[in-house]
Structure formats: structure tokens, C-alpha cells
TINUMI-376375 format. One record per residue: x, y, z of N, C-alpha, C, O in turn; residue number from 1. Coordinates in steps of 0.1 Angstrom, whole numbers. Example, Ala and Ser with C-alpha at 12.3 -4.5 7.8 and 13.67 -1.06 7.14 Angstrom:
BEGIN
NODE    n_px    n_py    n_pz   ca_px   ca_py   ca_pz    c_px    c_py    c_pz    o_px    o_py    o_pz   num
NODE     132     -57      78     123     -45      78     132     -33      78     142     -33      85     1
NODE     128     -22      71     137     -11      71     129       0      79     134      11      80     2
//
This chain:
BEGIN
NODE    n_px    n_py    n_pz   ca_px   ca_py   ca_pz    c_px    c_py    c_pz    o_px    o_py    o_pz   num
NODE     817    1182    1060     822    1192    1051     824    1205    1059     816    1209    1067     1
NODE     838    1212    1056     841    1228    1063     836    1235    1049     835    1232    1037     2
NODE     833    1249    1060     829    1260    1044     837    1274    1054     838    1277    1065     3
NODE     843    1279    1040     850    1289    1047     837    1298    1045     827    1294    1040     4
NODE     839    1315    1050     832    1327    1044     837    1336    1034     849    1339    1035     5
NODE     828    1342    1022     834    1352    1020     826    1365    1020     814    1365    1016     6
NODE     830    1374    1024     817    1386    1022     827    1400    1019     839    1402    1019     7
NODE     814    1406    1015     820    1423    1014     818    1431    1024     809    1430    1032     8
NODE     827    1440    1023     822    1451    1038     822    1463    1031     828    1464    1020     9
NODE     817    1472    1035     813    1482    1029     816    1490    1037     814    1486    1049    10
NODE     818    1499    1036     825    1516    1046     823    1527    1041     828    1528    1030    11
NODE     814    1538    1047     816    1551    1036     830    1556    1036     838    1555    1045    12
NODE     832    1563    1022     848    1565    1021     855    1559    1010     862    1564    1001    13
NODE     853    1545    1016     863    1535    1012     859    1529    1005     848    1526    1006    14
NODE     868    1520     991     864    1510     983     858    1499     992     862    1498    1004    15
NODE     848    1489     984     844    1479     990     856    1465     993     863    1459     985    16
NODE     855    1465    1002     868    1451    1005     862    1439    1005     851    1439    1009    17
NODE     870    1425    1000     867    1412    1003     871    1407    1011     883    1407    1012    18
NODE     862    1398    1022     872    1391    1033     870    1379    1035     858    1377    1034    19
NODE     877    1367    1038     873    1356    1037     884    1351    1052     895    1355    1056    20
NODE     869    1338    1057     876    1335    1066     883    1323    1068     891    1322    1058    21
NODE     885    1309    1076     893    1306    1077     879    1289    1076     868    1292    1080    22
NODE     881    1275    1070     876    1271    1069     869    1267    1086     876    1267    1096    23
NODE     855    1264    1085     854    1262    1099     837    1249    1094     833    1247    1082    24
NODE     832    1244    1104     820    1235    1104     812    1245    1098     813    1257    1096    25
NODE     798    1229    1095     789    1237    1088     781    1247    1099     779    1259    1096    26
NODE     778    1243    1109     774    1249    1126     778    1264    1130     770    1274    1133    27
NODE     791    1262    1128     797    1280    1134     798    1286    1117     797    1299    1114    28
NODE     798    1277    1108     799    1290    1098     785    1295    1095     782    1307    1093    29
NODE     781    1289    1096     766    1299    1095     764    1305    1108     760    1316    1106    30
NODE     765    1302    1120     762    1315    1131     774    1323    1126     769    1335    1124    31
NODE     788    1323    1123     792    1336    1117     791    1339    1108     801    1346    1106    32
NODE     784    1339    1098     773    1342    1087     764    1352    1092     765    1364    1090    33
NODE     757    1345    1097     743    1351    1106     746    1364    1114     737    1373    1116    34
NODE     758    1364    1118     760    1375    1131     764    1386    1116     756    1393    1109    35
NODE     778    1384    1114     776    1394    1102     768    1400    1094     772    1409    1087    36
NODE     757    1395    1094     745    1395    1086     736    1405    1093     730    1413    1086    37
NODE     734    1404    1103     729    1413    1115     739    1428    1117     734    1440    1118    38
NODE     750    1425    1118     759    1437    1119     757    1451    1110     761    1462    1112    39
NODE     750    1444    1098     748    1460    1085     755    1462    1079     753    1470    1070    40
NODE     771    1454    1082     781    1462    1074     789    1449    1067     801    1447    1067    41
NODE     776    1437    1060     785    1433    1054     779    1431    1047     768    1430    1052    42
NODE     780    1428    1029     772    1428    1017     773    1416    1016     774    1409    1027    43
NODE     772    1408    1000     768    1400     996     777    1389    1006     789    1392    1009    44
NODE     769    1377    1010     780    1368    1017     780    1355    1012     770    1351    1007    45
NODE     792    1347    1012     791    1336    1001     799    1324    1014     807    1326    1024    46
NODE     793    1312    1010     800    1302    1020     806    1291    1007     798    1286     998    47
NODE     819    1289    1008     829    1280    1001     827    1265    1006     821    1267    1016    48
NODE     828    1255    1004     828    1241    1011     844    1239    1001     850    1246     993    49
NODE     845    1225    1006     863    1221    1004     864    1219     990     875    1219     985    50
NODE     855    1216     981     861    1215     970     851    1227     963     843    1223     954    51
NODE     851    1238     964     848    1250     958     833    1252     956     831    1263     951    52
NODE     824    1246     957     814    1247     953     808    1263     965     811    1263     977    53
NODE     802    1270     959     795    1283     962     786    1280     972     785    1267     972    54
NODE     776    1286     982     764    1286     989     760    1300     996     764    1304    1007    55
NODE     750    1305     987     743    1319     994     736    1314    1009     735    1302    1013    56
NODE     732    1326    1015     734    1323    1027     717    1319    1029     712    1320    1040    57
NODE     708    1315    1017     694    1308    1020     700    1297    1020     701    1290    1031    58
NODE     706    1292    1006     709    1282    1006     720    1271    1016     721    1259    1017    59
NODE     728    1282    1022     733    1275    1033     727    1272    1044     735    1266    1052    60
NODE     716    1274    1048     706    1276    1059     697    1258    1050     696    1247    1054    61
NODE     693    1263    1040     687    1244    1036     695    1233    1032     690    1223    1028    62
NODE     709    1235    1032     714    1227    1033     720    1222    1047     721    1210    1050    63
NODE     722    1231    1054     725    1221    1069     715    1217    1074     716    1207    1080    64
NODE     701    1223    1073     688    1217    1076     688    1206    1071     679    1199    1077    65
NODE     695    1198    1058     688    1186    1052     699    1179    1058     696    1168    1061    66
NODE     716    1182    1062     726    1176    1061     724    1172    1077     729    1161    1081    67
NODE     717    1179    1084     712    1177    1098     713    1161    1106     720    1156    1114    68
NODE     701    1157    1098     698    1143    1100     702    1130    1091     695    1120    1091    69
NODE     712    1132    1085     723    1124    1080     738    1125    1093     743    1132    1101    70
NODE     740    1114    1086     756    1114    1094     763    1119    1087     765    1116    1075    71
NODE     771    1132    1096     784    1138    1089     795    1142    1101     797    1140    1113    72
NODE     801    1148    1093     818    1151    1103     823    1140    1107     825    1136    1118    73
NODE     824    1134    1093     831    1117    1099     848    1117    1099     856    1122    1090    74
NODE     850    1113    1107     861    1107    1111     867    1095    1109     866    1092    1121    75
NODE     874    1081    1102     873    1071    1105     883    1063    1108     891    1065    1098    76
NODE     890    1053    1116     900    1048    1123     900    1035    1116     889    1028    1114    77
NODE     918    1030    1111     906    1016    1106     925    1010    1109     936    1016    1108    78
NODE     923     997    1113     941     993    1112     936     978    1108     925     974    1110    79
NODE     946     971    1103     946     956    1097     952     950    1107     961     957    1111    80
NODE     951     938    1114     967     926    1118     962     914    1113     950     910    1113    81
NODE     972     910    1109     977     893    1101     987     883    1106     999     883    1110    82
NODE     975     875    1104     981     862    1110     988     853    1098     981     846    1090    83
NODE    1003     852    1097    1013     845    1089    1007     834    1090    1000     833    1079    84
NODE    1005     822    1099    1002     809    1098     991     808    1094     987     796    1093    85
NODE     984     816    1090     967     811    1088     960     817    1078     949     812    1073    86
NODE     968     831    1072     968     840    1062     953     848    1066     947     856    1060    87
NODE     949     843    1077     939     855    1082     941     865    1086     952     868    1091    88
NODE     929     877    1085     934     893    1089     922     896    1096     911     893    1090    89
NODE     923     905    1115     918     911    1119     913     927    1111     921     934    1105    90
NODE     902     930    1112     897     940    1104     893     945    1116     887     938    1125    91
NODE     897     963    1119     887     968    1129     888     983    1124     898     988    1119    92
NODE     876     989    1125     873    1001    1119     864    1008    1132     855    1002    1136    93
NODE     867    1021    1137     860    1031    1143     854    1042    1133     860    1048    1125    94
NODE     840    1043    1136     840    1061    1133     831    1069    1141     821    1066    1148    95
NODE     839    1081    1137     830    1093    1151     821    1098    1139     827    1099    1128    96
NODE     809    1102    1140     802    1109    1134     792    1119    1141     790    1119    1154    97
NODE     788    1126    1135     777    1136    1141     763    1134    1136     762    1132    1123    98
NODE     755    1133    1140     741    1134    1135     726    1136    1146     722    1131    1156    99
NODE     720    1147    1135     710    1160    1144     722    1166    1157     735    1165    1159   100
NODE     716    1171    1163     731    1174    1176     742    1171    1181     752    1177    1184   101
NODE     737    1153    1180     744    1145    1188     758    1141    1179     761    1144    1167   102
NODE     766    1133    1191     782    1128    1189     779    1113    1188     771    1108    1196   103
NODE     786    1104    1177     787    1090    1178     798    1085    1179     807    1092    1176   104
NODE     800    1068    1183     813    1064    1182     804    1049    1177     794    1044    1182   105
NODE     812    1046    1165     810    1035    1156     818    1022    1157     825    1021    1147   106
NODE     820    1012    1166     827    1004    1167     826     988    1159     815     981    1159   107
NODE     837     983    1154     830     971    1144     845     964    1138     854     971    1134   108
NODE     845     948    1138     858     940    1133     847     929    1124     835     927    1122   109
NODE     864     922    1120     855     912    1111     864     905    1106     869     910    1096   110
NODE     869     893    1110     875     884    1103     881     883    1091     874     873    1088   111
NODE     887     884    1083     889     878    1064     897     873    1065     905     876    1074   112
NODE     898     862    1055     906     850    1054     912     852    1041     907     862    1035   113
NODE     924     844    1032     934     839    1026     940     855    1019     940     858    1007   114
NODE     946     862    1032     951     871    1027     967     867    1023     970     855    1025   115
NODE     976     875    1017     995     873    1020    1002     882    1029    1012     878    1035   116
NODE     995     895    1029    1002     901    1040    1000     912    1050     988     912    1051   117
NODE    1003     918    1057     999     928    1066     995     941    1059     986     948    1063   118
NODE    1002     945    1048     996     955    1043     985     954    1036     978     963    1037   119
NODE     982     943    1028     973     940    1022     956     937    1037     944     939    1035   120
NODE     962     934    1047     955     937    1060     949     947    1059     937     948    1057   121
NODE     958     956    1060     955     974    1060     946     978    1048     936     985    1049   122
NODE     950     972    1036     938     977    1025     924     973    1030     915     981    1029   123
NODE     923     959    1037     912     955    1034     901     960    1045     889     959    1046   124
NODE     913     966    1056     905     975    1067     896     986    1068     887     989    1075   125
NODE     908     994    1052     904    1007    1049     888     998    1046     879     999    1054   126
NODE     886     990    1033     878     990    1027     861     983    1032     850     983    1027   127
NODE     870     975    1049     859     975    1057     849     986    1065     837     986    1067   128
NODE     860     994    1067     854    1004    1065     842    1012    1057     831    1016    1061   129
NODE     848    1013    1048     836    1019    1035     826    1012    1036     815    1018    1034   130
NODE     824     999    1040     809     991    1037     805     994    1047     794     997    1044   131
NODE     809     996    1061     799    1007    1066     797    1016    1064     785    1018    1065   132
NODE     802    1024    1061     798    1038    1057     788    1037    1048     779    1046    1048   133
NODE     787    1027    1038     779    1025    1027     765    1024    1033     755    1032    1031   134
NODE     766    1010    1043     755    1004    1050     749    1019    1059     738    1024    1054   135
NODE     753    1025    1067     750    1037    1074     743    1051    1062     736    1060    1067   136
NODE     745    1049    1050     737    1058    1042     744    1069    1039     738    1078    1035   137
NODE     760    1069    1043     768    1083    1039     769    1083    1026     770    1072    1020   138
NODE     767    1094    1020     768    1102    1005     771    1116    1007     765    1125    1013   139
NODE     785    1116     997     787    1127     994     787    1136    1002     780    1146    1003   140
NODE     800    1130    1012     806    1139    1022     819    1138    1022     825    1130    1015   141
NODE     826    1148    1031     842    1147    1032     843    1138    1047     837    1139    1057   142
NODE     855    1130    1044     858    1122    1052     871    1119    1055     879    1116    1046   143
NODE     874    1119    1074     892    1121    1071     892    1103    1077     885    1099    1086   144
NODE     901    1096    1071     905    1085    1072     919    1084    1078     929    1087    1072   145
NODE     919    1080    1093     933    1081    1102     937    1063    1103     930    1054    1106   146
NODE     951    1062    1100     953    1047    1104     971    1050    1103     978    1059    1099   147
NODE     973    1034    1111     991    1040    1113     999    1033    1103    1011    1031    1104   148
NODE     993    1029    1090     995    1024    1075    1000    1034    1068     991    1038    1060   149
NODE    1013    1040    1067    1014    1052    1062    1013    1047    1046    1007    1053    1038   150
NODE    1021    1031    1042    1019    1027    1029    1006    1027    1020    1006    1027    1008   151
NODE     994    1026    1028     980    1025    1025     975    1040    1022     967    1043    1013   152
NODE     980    1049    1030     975    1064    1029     981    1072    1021     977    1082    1015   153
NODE     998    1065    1019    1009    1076    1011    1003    1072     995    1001    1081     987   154
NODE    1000    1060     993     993    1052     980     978    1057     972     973    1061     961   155
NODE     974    1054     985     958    1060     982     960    1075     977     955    1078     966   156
NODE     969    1086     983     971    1099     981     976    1102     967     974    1112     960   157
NODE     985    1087     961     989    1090     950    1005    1096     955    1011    1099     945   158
NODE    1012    1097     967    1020    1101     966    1032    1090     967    1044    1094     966   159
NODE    1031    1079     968    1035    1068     968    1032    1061     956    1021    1063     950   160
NODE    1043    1050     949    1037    1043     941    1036    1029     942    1045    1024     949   161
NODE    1026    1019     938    1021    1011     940    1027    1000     930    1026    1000     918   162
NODE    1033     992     936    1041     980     921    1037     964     927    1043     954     923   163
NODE    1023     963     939    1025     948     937    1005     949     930     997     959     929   164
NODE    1005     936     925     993     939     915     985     932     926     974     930     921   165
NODE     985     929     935     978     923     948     973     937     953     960     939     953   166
NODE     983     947     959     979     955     965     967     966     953     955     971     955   167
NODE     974     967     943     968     978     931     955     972     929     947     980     923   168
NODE     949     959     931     933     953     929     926     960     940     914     965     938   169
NODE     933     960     953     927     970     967     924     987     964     914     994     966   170
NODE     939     990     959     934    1001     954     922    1007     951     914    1015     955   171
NODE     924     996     938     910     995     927     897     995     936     888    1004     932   172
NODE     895     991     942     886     982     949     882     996     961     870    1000     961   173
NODE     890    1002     969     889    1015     973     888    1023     967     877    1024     972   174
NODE     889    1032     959     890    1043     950     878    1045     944     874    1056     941   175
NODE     871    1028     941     859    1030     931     845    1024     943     834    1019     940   176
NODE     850    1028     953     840    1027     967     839    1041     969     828    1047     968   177
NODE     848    1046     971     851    1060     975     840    1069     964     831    1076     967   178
NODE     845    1068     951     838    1072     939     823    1073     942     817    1083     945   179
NODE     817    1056     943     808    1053     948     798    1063     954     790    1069     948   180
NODE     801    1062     967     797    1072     978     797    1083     974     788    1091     978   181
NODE     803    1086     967     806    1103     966     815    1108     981     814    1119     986   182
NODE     821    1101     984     831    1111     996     842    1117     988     847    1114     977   183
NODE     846    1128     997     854    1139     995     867    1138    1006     868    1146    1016   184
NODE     878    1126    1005     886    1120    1015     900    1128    1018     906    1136    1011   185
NODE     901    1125    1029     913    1134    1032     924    1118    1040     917    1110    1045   186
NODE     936    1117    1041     943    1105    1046     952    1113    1058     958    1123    1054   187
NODE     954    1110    1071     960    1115    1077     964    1105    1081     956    1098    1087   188
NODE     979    1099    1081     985    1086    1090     985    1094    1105     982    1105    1106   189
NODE     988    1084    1115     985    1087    1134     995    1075    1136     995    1065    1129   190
NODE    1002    1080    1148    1012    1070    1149    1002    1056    1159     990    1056    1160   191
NODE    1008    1050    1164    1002    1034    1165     993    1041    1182     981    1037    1183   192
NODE     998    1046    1189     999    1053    1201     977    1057    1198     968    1050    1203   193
NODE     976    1066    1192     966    1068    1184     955    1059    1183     945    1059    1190   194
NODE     959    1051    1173     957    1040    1167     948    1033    1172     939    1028    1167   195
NODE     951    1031    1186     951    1017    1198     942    1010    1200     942     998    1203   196
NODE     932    1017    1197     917    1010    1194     911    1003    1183     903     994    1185   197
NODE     915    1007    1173     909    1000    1162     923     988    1163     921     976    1161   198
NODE     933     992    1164     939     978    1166     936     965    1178     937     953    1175   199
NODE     933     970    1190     926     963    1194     914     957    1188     911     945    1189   200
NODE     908     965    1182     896     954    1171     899     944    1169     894     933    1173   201
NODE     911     948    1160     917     939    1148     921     924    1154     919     914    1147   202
NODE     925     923    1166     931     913    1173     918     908    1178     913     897    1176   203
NODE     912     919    1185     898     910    1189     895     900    1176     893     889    1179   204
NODE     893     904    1164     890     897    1158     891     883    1153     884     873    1150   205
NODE     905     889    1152     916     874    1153     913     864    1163     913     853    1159   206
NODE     910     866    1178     907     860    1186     893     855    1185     888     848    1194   207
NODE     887     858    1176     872     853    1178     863     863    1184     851     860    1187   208
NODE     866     875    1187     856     881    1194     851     890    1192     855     900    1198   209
NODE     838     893    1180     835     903    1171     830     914    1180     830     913    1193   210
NODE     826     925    1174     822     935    1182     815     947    1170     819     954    1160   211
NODE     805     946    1175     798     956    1165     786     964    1173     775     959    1177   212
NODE     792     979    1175     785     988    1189     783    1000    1185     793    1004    1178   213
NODE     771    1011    1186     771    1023    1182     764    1030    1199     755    1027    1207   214
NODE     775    1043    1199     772    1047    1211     771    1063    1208     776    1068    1197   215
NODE     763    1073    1222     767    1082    1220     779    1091    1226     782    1089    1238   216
NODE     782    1098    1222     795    1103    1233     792    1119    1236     783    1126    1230   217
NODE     801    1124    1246     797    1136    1246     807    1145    1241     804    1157    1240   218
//
């Protein structure tokens, strides 16, 4: 989750002004909280998170303390490929997360069988996805989802419309995962170049060759 700032400044002279800054991590927005805070010349200070909710600056101080040791600042990569002859689908999903200090990289595929198509691939990647996230203990975070499915992301966003009743059960099926969790999703398509890893999953998978790895990075 980003939280922008807002505070007052105060100047003899002059009316009190509002200033707000630009959204940033939960990390730097409280050390620039904190520094402001020290400086004397800023009054009441308020931190925003992405969907509006308020945090004084105790309360912002116990909530990254508890958000600490959970996984957050997720990122997650997820691409489908399907196999016509066999109606099977490579599933491979990455995610970067953060948790206490540290950087992670989440690696993981998986087989599914009697799919019809490549996009319907792509749903079921997104949705492989989520069950990790699920399994890993994420709640009620914001989460950006990158894959080179722009039909799966333009859909999900709602800015696309959905007319096969195959794909609209996936929908279904994502939307009320997402619900679930409580994540706060953001969809960014990445062209295939990007991509390259979790599509390699996907093929690994196809091939027989599962992979399920958690590392740290720097």
C-alpha cells in the first residue's frame, strides 16, 4: 500500500496552508512524516493510503510496525500457454514481495487440464496466482498484477467487455478471490519481452517440469 502526506504549515503572517505530497511507500512516508515533524513548522499531519482511508501519524507508526512482518509491496507476474492437442495449460506465476526488511522472489507453475483456449489459460494463471497469495497469508493489501494478456486485464478492469460465458465463470471466479483477500488490485499489461519468466514457467510446466522456489533478492 502507498500513502500520500498531508500537513499544515504554519508561518507567522500568513494564513495556514495545506500541502500534500506525492504518493510514496509505507517506509519513506513516514521518515518524511517524521522529519517534518521535527522541523516545528508543520501542524496537524495526516497520511492517505490509495483508497482514502486517513492515518495520524501514531497510528501510522502501528500500522507499519504490524504490516512489517506480513508480506506486502506485492507485485505479481502470472502468463498462461496452451496446448491445442491436449487442451492442457502451463500456469506460471512470479511474485516480488517485501517482508520485515527483506526483498523476495516467489516462483511457482502448475499444470491444468481440459481447458479450450489460450485466454482462458491466462484467467486460470491470474487465478493461480491468488491461491498463492491466499496460501502465503496476504490480506488486505494493494496489489499490482503485470501479465502480457491485455484481454484478461482490459476485462478484469471492466474496461473491456466480456461475451464468452467460459471466460465470465473466470471472471467470477477472480473477482470473488480478490474480494476474498481483501486486495486493493491495480492491472498493468507488460509487453511479452517483460513477461519472459513467468512464461517460461508456463512451458516448464507443459514440459513436466514443476518449480516451486522462494528466494531472497537484493
Amino acid at each position: 500500500m502507498k500513502y500520500k502526506l498531508e500537513w499544515e504549515f504554519k508561518a507567522k503572517g500568513i494564513e495556514t496552508i495545506l500541502f500534500s505530497s506525492d504518493f510514496l511507500d509505507g517506509e519513506h512516508a513516514l521518515q518524511a512524516g517524521e522529519e517534518l515533524e521535527r522541523s516545528g513548522k508543520a501542524g496537524e499531519i495526516n497520511f492517505i493510503d490509495e483508497i482514502g482511508t486517513s492515518w495520524s501519524m501514531k497510528e501510522m507508526r502501528k500500522l507499519l510496525a504490524e504490516v512489517e512482518e506480513e508480506p506486502h509491496d506485492l507485485t505479481v507476474y502470472f502468463d498462461g500457454g496452451f496446448d491445442r492437442e491436449s487442451n492442457k495449460a502451463g500456469l506460471g506465476a512470479i511474485i516480488y514481495f517485501k517482508q520485515g526488511k527483506k526483498k523476495y522472489r516467489l516462483r511457482a507453475n502448475e499444470l491444468f487440464e481440459d481447458l479450450e483456449t489460450n485466454n482462458e489459460a491466462e484467467y486460470a494463471a491470474l487465478y493461480f496466482a491468488l491461491t498463492i497469495l491466499d496460501e502465503m497469508g496476504v490480506r488486505n493489501m494493494s496489489c499490482e498484477f503485470k501479465g502480457d494478456s491485455q484481454v484478461v486485464l482490459k476485462q478484469l478492469e471492466g474496461e473491456w467487455p466480456c461475451y464468452e460465458e467460459t471466460l465470465n465463470r473466470w471472471l467470477d471466479r477472480i473477482e470473488n478471490k480478490i474480494k476474498n483477500l481483501g486486495l486493493y488490485p491495480k492491472y498493468n499489461p507488460v509487453g511479452r519481452k517483460e513477461n519472459k519468466e513467468a512464461d517460461k514457467l508456463a512451458t516448464q510446466a507443459l514440459q513436466g517440469k514443476f518449480i516451486n522456489s522462494k528466494m531472497q533478492i537484493l
